[in-house]
C-alpha positions in Angstrom: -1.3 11.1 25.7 -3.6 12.7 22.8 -4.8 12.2 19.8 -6.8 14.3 17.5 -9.4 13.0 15.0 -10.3 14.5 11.9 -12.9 13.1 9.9 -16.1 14.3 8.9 -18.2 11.0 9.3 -19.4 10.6 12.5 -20.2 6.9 12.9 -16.5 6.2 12.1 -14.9 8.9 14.0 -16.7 7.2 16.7 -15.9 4.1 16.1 -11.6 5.3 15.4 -12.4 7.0 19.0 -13.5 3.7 20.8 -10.8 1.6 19.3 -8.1 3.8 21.0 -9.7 5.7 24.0 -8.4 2.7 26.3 -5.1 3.8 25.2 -5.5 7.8 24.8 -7.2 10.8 25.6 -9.3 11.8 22.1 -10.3 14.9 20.8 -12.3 15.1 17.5 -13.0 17.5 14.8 -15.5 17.4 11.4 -13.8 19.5 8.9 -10.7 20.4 8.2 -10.9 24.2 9.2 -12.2 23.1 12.6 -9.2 19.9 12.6 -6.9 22.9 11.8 -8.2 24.9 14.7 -7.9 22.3 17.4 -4.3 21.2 16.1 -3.3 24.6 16.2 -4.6 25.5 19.8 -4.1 21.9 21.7 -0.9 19.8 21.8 -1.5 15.7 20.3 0.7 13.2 20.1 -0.7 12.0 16.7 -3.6 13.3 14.5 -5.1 10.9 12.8 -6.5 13.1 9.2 -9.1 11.8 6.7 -8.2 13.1 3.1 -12.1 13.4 2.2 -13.2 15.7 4.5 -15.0 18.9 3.9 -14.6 23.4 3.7 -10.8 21.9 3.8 -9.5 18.7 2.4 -6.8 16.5 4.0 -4.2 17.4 2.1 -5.2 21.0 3.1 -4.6 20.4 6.5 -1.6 18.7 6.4 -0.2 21.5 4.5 -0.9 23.8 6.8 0.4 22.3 9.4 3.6 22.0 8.3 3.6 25.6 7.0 3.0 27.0 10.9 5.3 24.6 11.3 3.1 22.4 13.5 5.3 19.2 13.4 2.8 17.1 15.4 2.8 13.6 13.7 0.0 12.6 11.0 -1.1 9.2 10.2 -3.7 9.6 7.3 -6.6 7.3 7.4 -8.6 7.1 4.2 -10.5 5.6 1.3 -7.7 6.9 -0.9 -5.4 4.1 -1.5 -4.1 5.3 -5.2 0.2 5.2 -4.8 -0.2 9.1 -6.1 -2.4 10.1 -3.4 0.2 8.1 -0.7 3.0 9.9 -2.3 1.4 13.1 -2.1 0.8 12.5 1.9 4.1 11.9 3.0 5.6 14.5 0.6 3.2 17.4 2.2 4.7 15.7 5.9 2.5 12.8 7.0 4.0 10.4 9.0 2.5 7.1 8.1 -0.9 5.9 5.8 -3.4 4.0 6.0 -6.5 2.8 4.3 -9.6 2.3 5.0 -11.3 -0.3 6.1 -8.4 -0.4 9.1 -8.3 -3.2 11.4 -8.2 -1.6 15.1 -4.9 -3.6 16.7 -3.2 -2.7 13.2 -4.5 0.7 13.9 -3.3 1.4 17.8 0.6 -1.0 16.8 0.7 2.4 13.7 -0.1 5.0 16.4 2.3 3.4 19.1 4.9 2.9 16.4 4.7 7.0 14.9 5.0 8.0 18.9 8.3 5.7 19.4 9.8 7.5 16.6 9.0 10.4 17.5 9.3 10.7 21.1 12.9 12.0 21.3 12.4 14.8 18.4 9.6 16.6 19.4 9.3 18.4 23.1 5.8 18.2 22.4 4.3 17.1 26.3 5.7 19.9 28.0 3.9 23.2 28.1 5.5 26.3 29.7 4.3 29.6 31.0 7.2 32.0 32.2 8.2 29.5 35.5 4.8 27.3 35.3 5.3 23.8 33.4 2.4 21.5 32.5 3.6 17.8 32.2 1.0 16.9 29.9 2.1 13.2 29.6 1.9 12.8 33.8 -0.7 15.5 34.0 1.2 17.5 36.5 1.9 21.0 37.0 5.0 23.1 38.9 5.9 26.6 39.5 9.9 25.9 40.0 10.3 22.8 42.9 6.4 23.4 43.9 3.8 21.3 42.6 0.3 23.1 42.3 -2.6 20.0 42.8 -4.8 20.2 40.1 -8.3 18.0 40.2 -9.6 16.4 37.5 -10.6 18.6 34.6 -8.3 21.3 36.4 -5.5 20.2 34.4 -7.6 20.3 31.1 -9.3 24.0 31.6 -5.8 25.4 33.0 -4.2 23.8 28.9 -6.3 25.2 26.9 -6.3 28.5 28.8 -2.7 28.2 28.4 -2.4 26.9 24.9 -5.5 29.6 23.9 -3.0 32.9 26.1 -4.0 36.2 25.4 -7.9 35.1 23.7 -11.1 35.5 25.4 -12.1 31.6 25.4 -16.3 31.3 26.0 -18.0 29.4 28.5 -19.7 27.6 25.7 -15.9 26.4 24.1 -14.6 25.4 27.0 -17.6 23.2 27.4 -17.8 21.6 24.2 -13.6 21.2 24.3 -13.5 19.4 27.6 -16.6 17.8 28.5 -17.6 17.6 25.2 -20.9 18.1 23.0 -22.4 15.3 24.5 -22.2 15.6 27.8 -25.0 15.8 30.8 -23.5 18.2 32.6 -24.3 22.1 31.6 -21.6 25.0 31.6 -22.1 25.9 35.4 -19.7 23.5 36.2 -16.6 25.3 34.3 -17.4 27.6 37.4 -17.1 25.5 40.1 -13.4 24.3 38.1 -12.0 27.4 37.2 -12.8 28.5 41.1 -11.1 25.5 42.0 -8.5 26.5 39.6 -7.8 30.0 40.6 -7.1 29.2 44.5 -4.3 26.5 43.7 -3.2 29.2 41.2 -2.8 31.7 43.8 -0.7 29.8 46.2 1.8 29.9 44.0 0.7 33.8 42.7 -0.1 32.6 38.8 -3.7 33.3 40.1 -3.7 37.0 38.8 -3.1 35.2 35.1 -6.8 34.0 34.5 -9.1 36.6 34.5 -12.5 36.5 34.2 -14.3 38.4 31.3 -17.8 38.8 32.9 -21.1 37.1 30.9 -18.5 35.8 28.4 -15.7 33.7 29.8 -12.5 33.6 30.4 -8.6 34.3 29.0 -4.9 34.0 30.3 -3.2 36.5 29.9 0.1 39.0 31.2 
């Protein structure tokens, strides 16, 4: 399962991300353009959304959201603990508020609770494309009754391919999605993956969907 962090303050998005990462898979994001962005293109179970943020403010965001009709369920975490700025939240479409400073088994018992109840609305884990099907809770993939064996980051590069269809997606975005800004690996690898990639693709002939956009990247695409 994922979550999706937005919060400009690094320290504590940090700190949200270690007091959950035992539990979830975490993606974070600065602003609230760039929160927008990665909600739009990737598929949470819960976004956890500072109000305070900056270039777009929480409420911002959440208003968005709703507007594309991105139902993905928001907890707000923030300073803000007037009852107007709480009333505000859940009438834009949050799902649950807290403030800050948040104790971390409080925290994780908020995020588990938002997922129970929201579980059986939302079809959230399951991304198609025409007869593939990404499992994204099991991390599995089928073309019909055949299962294609995905390694490792596999599964991640072949979501956001998936999630990003029909966009030239950069070495460089891939890199900092997946393995993240931080990491000691450089970029070749996202060859060796998407190689990988491509030849359990083709044994079920979804290979001829990733194409490779030479000295740039990479996109999915009819």
């Amino acid at each position: 399962m994922r979550v999706l962090i937005i919060e400009d303050d690094k320290i504590l998005s940090k700190t949200i991300e270690q007091c959950i990462c035992s539990k979830y898979d975490v993606d974070r994001a600065f602003d609230g353009e760039e929160g927008l962005i990665y909600a739009e293109n990737s598929i949470y179970d819960v976004i956890i959304l500072d109000l305070m943020i900056p270039i777009m403010d929480g409420y911002q965001v959440l208003e968005n959201l709703r507007s594309r009709k991105i139902y993905t369920p928001v907890l707000i975490l923030t300073a803000k603990d007037a009852i107007n700025d709480k009333l505000k939240g859940f009438r834009l479409g949050a799902d649950d508020y807290m403030t800050k400073p948040f104790n971390r088994e409080e925290l994780l018992a908020r995020i588990d609770a938002i997922i129970r109840r929201t579980s059986g609305n939302y079809q959230e884990n399951l991304l198609e494309f025409q007869e593939l099907k990404l499992d994204l809770n099991n991390r599995t993939a089928h073309v019909g009754n055949t299962e294609i064996l995905l390694q490792g980051k596999q599964f991640d590069v072949l979501e956001y391919l998936i999630n990003s269809k029909n966009t030239i997606i950069t070495k460089d975005q891939i890199f900092d999605k997946i393995w993240g800004f931080d990491s000691d690996t450089s970029t070749n690898v996202i060859e060796v993956y998407t190689s990988g990639l491509r030849k359990e693709l083709k044994k079920v002939g979804y290979d001829k969907y990733l194409k490779t956009i030479r000295g740039v990247g990479y996109i999915w695409s009819e």
